[in-house]
C-alpha positions in Angstrom: 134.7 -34.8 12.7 138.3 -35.3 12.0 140.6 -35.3 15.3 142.6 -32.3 16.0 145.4 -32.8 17.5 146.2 -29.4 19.8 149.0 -29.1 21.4 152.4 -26.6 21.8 153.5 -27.1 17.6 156.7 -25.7 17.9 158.6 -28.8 19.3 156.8 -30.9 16.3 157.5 -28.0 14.4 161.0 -28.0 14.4 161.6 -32.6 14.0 159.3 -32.5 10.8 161.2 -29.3 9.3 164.4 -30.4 10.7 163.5 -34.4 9.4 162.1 -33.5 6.0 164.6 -30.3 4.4 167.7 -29.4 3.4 169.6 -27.0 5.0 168.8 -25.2 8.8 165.1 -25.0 10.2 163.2 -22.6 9.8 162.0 -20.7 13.0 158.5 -21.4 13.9 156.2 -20.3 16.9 153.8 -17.5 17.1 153.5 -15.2 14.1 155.1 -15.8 10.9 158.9 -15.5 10.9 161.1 -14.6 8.3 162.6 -18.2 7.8 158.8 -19.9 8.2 158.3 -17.7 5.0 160.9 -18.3 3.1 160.6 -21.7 3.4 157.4 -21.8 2.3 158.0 -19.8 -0.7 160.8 -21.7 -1.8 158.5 -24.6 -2.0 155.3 -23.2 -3.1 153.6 -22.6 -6.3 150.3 -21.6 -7.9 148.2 -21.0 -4.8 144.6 -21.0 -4.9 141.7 -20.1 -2.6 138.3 -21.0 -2.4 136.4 -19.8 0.7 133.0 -20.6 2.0 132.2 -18.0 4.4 128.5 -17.2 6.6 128.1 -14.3 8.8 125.4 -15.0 11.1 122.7 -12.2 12.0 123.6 -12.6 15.2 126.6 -10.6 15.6 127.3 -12.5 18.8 127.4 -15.7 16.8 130.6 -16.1 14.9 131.6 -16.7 11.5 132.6 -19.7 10.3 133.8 -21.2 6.7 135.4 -23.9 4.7 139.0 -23.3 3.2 140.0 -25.1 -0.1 143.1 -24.7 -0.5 145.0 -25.5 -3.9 148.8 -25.8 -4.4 152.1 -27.2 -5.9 154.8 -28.3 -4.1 157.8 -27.9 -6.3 159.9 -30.3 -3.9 159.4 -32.8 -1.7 159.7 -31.4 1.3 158.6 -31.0 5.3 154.8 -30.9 6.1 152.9 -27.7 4.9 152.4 -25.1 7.5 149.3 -22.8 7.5 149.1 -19.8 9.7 145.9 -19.6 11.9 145.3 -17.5 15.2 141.3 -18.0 15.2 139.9 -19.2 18.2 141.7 -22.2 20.2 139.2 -24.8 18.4 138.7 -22.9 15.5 139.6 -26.0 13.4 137.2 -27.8 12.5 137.6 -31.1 10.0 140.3 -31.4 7.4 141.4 -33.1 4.3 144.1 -33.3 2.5 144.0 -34.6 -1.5 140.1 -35.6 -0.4 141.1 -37.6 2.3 140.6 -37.1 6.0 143.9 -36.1 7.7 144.6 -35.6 10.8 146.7 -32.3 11.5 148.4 -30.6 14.7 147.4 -27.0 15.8 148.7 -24.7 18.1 151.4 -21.7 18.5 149.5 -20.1 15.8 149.8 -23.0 13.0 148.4 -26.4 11.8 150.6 -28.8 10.4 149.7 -30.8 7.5 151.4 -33.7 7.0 152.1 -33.6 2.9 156.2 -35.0 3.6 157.8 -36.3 0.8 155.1 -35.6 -1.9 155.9 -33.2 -4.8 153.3 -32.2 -7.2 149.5 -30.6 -6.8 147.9 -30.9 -3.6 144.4 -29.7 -2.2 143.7 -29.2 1.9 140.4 -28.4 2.8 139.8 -27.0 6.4 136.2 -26.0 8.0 137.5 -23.2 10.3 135.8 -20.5 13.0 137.2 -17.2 12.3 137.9 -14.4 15.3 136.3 -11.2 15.2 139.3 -9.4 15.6 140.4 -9.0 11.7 136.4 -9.0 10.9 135.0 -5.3 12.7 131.4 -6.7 13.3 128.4 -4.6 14.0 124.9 -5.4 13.7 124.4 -3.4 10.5 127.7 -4.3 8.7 131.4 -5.6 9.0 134.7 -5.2 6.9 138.1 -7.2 6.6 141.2 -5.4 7.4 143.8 -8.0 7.2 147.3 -5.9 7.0 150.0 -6.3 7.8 149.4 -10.4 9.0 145.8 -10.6 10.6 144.2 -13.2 7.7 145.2 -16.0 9.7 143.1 -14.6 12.6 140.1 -15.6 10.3 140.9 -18.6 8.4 143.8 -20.7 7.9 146.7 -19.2 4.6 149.7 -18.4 3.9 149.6 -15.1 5.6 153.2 -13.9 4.3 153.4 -10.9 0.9 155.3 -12.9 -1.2 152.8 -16.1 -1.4 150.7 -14.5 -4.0 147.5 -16.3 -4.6 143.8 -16.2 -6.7 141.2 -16.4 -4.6 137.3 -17.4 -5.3 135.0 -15.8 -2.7 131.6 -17.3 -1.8 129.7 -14.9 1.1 126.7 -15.9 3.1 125.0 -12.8 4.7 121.4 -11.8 6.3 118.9 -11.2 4.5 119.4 -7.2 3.3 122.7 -6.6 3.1 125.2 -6.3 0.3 128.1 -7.2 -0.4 131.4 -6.3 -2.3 134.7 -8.1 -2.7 138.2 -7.9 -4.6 136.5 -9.3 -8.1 133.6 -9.0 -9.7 130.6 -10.4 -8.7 129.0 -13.7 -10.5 125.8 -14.6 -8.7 123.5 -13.7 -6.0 121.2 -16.6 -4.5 118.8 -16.9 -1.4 119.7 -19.4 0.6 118.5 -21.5 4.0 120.5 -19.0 6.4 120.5 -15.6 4.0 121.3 -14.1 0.9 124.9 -15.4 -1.0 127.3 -13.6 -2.5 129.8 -15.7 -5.4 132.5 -13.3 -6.7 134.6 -14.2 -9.7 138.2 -15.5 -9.3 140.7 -12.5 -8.1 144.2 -11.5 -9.7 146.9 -12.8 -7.8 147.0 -11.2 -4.2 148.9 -11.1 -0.7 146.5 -12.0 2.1 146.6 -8.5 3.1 145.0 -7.1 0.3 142.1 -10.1 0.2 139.4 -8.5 0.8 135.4 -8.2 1.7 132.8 -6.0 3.3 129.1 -6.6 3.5 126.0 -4.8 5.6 123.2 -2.5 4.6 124.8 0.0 2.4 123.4 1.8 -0.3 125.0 1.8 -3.9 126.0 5.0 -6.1 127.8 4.1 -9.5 129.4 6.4 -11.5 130.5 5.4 -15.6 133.1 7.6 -17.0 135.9 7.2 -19.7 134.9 3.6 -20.5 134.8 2.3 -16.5 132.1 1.8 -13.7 132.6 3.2 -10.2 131.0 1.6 -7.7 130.4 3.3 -4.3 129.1 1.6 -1.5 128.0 3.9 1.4 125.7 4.6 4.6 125.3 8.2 4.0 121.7 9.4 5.2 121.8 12.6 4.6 120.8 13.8 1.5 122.2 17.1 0.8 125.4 15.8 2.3 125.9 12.5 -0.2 124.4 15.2 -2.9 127.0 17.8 -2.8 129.8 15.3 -2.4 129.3 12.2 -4.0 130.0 13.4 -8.1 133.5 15.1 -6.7 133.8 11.6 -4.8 134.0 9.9 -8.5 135.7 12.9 -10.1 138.5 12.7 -7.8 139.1 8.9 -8.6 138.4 9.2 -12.8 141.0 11.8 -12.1 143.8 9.3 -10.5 143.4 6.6 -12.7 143.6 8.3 -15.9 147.1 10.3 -14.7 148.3 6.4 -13.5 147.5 5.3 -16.5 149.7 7.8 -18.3 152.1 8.4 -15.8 152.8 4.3 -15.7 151.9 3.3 -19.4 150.0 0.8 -17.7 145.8 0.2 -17.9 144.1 -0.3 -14.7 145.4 -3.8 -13.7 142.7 -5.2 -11.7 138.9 -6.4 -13.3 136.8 -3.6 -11.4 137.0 -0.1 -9.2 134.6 -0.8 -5.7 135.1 1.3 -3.2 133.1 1.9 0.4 132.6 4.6 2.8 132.8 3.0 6.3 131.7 5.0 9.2 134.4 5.5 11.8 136.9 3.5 9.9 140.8 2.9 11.2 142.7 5.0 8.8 141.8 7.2 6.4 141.8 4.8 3.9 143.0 1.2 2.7 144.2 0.1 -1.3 142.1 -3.3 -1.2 142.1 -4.0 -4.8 138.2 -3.7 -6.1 137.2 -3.3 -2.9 139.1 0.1 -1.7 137.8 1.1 1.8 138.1 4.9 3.4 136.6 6.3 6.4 132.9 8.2 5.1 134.3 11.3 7.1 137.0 12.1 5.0 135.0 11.4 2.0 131.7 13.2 2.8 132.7 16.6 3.9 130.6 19.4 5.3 129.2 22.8 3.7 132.0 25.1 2.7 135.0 22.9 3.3 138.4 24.5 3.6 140.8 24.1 1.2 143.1 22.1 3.5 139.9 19.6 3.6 139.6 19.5 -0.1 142.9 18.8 -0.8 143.0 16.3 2.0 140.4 14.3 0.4 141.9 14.5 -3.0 145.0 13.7 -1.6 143.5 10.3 0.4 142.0 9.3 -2.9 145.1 9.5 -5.5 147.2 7.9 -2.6 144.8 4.6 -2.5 144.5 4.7 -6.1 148.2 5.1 -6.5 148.3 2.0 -4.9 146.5 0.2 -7.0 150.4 0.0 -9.1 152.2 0.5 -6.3 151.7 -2.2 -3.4 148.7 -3.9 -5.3 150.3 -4.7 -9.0 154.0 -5.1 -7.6 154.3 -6.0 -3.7 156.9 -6.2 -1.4 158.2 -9.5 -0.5 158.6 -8.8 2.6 157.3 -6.2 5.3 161.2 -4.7 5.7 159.9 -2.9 2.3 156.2 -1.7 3.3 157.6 1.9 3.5 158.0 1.5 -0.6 154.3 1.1 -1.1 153.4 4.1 1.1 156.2 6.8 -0.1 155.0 6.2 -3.9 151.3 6.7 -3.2 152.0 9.8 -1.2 154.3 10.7 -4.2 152.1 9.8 -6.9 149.3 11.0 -5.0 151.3 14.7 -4.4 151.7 15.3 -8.4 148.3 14.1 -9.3 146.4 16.6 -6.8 148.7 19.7 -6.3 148.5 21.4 -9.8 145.1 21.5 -8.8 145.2 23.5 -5.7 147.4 26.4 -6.9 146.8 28.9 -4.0 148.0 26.7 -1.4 152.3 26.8 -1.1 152.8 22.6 -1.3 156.5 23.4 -1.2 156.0 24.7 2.6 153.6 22.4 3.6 155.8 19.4 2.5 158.4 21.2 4.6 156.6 21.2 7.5 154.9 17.8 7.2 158.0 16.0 6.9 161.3 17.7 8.3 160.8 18.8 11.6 159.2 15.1 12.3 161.8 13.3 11.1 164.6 15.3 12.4 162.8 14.3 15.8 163.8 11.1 15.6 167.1 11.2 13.3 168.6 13.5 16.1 168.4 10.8 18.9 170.7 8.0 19.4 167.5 5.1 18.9 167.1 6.5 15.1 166.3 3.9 13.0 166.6 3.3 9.0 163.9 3.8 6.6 164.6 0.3 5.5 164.3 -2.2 8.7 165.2 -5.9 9.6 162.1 -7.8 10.4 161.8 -10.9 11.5 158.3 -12.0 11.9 155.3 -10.3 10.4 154.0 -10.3 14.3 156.0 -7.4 15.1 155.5 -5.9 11.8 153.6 -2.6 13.6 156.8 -1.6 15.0 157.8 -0.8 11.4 155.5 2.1 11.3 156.7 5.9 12.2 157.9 9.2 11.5 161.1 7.5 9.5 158.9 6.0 7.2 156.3 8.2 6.6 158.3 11.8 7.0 161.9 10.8 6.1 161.4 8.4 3.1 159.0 10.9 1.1 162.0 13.4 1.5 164.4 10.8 0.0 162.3 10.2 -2.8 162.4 13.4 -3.5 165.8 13.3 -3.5 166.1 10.6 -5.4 163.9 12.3 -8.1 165.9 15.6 -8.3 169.8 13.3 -8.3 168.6 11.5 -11.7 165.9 13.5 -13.5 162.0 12.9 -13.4 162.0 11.1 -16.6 164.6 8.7 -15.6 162.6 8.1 -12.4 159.5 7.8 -14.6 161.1 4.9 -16.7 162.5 3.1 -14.3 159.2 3.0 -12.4 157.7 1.8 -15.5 160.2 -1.2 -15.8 159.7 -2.1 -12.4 155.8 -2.6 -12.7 156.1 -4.1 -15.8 158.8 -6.5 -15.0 157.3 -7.5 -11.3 153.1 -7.3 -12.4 151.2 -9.2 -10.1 154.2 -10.9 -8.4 156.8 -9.4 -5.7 159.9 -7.3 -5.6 162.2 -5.4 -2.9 164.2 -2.1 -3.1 167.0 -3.5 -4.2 165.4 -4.6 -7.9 164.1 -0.9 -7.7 167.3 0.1 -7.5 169.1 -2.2 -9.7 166.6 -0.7 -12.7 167.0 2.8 -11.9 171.1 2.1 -11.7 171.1 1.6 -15.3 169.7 4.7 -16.2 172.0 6.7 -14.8 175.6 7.1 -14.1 174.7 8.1 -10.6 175.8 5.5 -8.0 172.4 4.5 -6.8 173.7 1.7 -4.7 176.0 3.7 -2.7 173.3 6.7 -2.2 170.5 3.4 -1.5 173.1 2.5 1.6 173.8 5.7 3.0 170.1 7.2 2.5 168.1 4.1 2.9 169.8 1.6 4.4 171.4 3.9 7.3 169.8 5.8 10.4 170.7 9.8 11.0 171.2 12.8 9.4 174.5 14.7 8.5 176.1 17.7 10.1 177.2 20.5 7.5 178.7 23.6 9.3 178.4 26.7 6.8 181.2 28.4 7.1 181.9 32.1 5.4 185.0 34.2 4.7 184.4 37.9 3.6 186.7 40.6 2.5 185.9 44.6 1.3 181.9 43.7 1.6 182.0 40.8 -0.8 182.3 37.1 -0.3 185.8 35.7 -1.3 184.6 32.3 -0.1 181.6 29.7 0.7 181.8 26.5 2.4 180.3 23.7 3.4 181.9 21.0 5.8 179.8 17.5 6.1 180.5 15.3 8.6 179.1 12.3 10.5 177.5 12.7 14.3 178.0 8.6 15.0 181.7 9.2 13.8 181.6 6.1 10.9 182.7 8.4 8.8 179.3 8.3 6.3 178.8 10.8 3.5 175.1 12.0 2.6 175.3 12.9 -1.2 172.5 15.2 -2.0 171.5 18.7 -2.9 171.5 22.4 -0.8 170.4 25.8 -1.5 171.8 28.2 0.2 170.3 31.3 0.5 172.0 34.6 1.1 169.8 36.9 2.7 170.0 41.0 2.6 167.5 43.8 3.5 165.1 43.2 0.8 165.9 39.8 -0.9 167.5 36.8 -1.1 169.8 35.2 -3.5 170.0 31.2 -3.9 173.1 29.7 -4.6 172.1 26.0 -5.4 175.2 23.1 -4.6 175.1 19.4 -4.7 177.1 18.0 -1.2 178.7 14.3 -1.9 182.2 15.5 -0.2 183.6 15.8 3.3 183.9 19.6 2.4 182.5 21.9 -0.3 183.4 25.5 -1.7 180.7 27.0 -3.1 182.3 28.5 -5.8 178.9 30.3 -7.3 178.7 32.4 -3.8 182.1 34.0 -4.3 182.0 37.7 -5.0 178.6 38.3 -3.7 177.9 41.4 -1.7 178.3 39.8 1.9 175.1 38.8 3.0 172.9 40.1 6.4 172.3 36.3 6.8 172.8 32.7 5.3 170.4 30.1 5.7 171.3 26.5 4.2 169.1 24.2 3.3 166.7 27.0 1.7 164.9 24.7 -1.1 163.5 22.6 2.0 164.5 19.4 0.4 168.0 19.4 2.2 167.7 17.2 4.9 170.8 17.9 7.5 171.4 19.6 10.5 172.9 22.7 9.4 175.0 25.2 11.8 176.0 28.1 10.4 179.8 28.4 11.8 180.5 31.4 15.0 181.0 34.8 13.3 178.5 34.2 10.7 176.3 37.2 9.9 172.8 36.9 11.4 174.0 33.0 12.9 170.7 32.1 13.8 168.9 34.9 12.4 165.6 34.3 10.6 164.0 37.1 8.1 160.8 38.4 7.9 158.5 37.8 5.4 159.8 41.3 3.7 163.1 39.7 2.9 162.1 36.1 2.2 159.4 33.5 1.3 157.6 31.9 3.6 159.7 28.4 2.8 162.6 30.0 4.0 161.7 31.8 6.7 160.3 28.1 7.8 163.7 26.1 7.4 165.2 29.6 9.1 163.2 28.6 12.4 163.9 24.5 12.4 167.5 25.3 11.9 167.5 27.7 14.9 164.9 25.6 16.9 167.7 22.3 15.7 170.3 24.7 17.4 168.0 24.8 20.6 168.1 21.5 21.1 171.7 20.6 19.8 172.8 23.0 22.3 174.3 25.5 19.8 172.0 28.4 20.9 169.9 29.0 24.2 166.2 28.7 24.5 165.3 32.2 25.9 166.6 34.1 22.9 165.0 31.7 21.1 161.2 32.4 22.8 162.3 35.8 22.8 163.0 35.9 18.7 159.4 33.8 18.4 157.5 36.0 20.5 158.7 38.8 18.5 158.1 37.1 15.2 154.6 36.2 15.4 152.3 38.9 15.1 154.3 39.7 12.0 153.9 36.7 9.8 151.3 36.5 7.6 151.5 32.7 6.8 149.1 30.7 8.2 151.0 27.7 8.2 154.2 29.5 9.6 152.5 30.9 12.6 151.2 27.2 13.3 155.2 25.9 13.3 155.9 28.5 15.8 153.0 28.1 18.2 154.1 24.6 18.2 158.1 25.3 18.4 157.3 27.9 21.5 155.0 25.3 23.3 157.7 23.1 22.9 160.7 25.5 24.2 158.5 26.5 27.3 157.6 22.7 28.6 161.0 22.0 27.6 163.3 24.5 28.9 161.4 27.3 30.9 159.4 25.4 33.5 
């Protein structure tokens, strides 16, 4: 065996960087930071990996490999630095250009010492991988590597922007199967099991590398020209029999609106996906080797039609992926909320049209403002575009801002320059970035061009920037009728900010409502369209529920914090009624006894079912908040 040195890396670390480039060291220690990465990537070219895996029967044995890693260096430059946080002697022997080297390991990384040589190089490491990225049981395990666990089972470049191919070769007992990101090539029995060789992937981010392997059974589905693969451990009949064809329909279904909607063909060589019994999330976009949890996949006799659509809506969102996050990646993990607000809006206009009884205009409402108004209202608020830097602390990325606020801004952002626009630019985008790495700010560049909206200016103040506006409504009547409308913006953290976007406002009177639409980019608005109206019982702004503010309708407004019935007004307003007044509540604009009282009152009236839910909720809240 070839020695090891292990040691604390980061003081050897820092004299070979600092020895062997130009410019400041990069940081280095646990995890991967931001200026570990980009020095890699500024050096590194044409990546390749070829891994020998062997999962043991015994699940308390662990699993162990060979690494071949092949690369270019496009400068001479400091020793290459892998990323491995295996076990302490998870490294086993090691070469470098087919020679023994000997290597340092420790603070998650081993050192290679390749200084001064540009050109092609090949390091080969025999590793021990932890269990921890691997989810072992006796009957089966899966990878799930994001956002930076691959180095916890063998040694890589575990950063986004280091796309590489890699050629899989998977040792596992005797009766199971196995499935990775490419196709397979060959299946041979061997000394210690049955192995797996898969074909050489597309270029991918360790995150997305992928493979799963137990005792599954295979369904496989052929329509419009491709093969669905299925790999699942249903054992129930009836149950994998009344789901399984709407399983495949479901994913036919997304792919052939992708494939229109993006003008691009389905970019990777094959569509696996599997069914994994209590699985993390609901789902993850491994390319050719999609995972979901079998729960949200196989549902029971007579499922709701919140159930239905939440499984169609699971399935376009992975599939989605396959363009966005897959195809075109972030560089780095400050942009992971891009990949998930373009499944879930991808995944929203492939799968609504086809549940037309349920109102996806209110349940977007509710899924996403009241959320992220939690957390824009608060002094901590943070930006739906983050500073990261190290993929270690990448979890912290993850929260109502991203997954509430920034589907609402792309909404917006559709609406400000057209869904065509949005379309074309998006098409650009893939096209331009395929199977390499981008950020929001190429997103944006594109779309600038296509329209004479300033995109960079509504990118810093929408993306960029924590919090939410304040926009008092403020009315002037005269003989019954309105003589004027407006609408006064301002910032709560006093810099002064401007949100540019657009606003309903809906005038409310015994039996109806009128909407007055507006588009807000300046400090204050007269709503000219409102003037002349019969003054209304009540105004609600915000009424469209894509507005995204906290709204105060000005003292000596009619109804101020009144919210209609459902005689008067649709269920989507009467929803952004009660967040406004329940926004009052906790802004301090209105008491919280009036505001149980007006709930109390309010609920054996409405009909909607997804309405009543908001104010159980709001007057749980209210009483553990302000009444005991």
């Amino acid at each position: 065996m070839i020695p090891v040195r292990h040691a604390c890396v980061t003081a050897a670390l820092l004299g070979f960087l600092q020895a062997g480039c130009r410019g400041p060291a990069a940081e280095v220690g646990r995890g991967v930071s931001r200026s570990l990465a980009q020095q890699r990537v500024s050096t590194l070219a044409d990546v390749r990996y070829a891994l020998d895996v062997e999962v043991p029967p015994d699940a308390d044995r662990p699993v162990t490999g060979t690494v071949r890693i092949q690369f270019v260096r496009q400068r001479a430059a400091s020793p290459v630095i892998l990323d491995f946080a295996g076990p302490a002697d998870g490294i086993g022997a090691v070469t470098l250009d087919g020679r023994p080297v000997d290597v340092t390991v420790g603070d998650e990384h081993v050192v290679v010492p390749v200084q001064g040589r540009a050109g092609q190089h090949q390091i080969t490491i025999a590793f021990t991988a932890s269990d921890g990225a691997l989810n072992r049981t006796t009957e089966f395990l899966h990878t799930l590597f994001v956002p930076d666990r691959a180095r916890t089972a063998f040694p890589c470049f575990d950063q986004p922007d280091i796309k590489a191919r890699y050629t899989l070769s998977l040792t596992v007992p005797p009766g199971w199967t196995a499935v990775g990101n490419a196709p397979l090539v060959a299946v041979d029995t061997v000394a210690t099991g049955v192995q797996y060789r898969f074909r050489e992937t597309a270029p991918l981010p360790t995150y997305l590398f992928a493979f799963a392997a137990g005792r599954f059974d295979v369904a496989t589905h052929v329509a419009t020209g491709r093969t669905l693969r299925m790999l699942h451990r249903e054992t129930d009949p009836e149950r994998l029999g009344r789901n399984v064809s709407e399983i495949f329909e479901l994913h036919v279904q997304a792919l052939d609106w992708l494939e229109s909607y993006t003008g691009i063909p389905y970019p990777f060589e094959k569509f696996d996906f599997v069914a994994i019994p209590s699985f993390q999330y609901g789902g993850m976009e491994h390319p050719g080797a999609v995972l979901y949890r079998a729960s949200t996949l196989f549902l029971d006799e007579s499922p709701t039609q919140a159930e239905l659509l939440g499984r169609a809506s699971l399935i376009a969102h992975e599939t989605a992926h396959m363009w966005f996050g897959d195809l075109v990646t972030m560089r780095w993990f400050d942009d992971v909320w891009m990949k998930e607000v373009f499944a879930n809006f991808m995944a929203a206009k492939i799968v609504n049209p086809a549940f037309p009884s349920i109102d996806h205009e209110l349940r977007f409402f509710l899924a996403h403002h009241p959320a992220a108004y939690a957390v824009d209202r608060t002094a901590g608020a943070n930006p739906i575009r983050q500073d990261l830097e190290n993929l270690a602390e990448a979890g912290t990325l993850y929260g109502a801002i991203i997954y509430q606020k920034a589907p609402i801004v792309m909404r917006q952002l559709e609406h400000r320059i057209g869904a065509a626009s949005l379309r074309d630019g998006l098409r650009m985008y893939l096209e331009r970035f395929a199977f390499g790495n981008a950020d929001w700010s190429d997103l944006i560049a594109i779309l600038d061009e296509l329209t004479p909206e300033d995109l960079v200016l509504w990118s810093e103040i929408w993306v960029q920037s924590a919090g939410r506006p304040r926009v008092d409504v403020l009315l002037d009547t005269v003989g019954g009728r309105i003589r004027g409308l407006e609408l006064l913006q301002s910032d709560p953290a006093g810099r002064g900010r401007l949100w540019p976007q657009p606003v309903v406002v809906a005038l409310g009177y015994e039996d109806s409502i009128v909407r007055i639409p507006a588009r807000m980019s300046v400090p204050r608005l007269e709503v000219e369209a409102a003037e002349g109206h019969p003054a209304p019982l009540f105004i609600i702004a915000g009424a469209d529920g894509l507005s995204y503010a906290h709204f105060r309708p000005g003292a000596g407004t009619p109804g101020q914090f009144a919210v209609p019935d459902h005689r008067s007004a649709p269920a989507l307003v009467r929803a952004v009624a009660w967040v406004t007044r329940w926004d009052a509540v906790l802004e301090g604009d209105t008491d919280a006894t009036s505001f149980v009282q007006s709930v109390l009152a309010a609920l054996p009236q409405e009909p909607d079912e997804l309405n009543v839910q908001l104010l159980l909720q709001l007057l749980e809240q209210a009483y553990w908040r302000y009444l005991t």
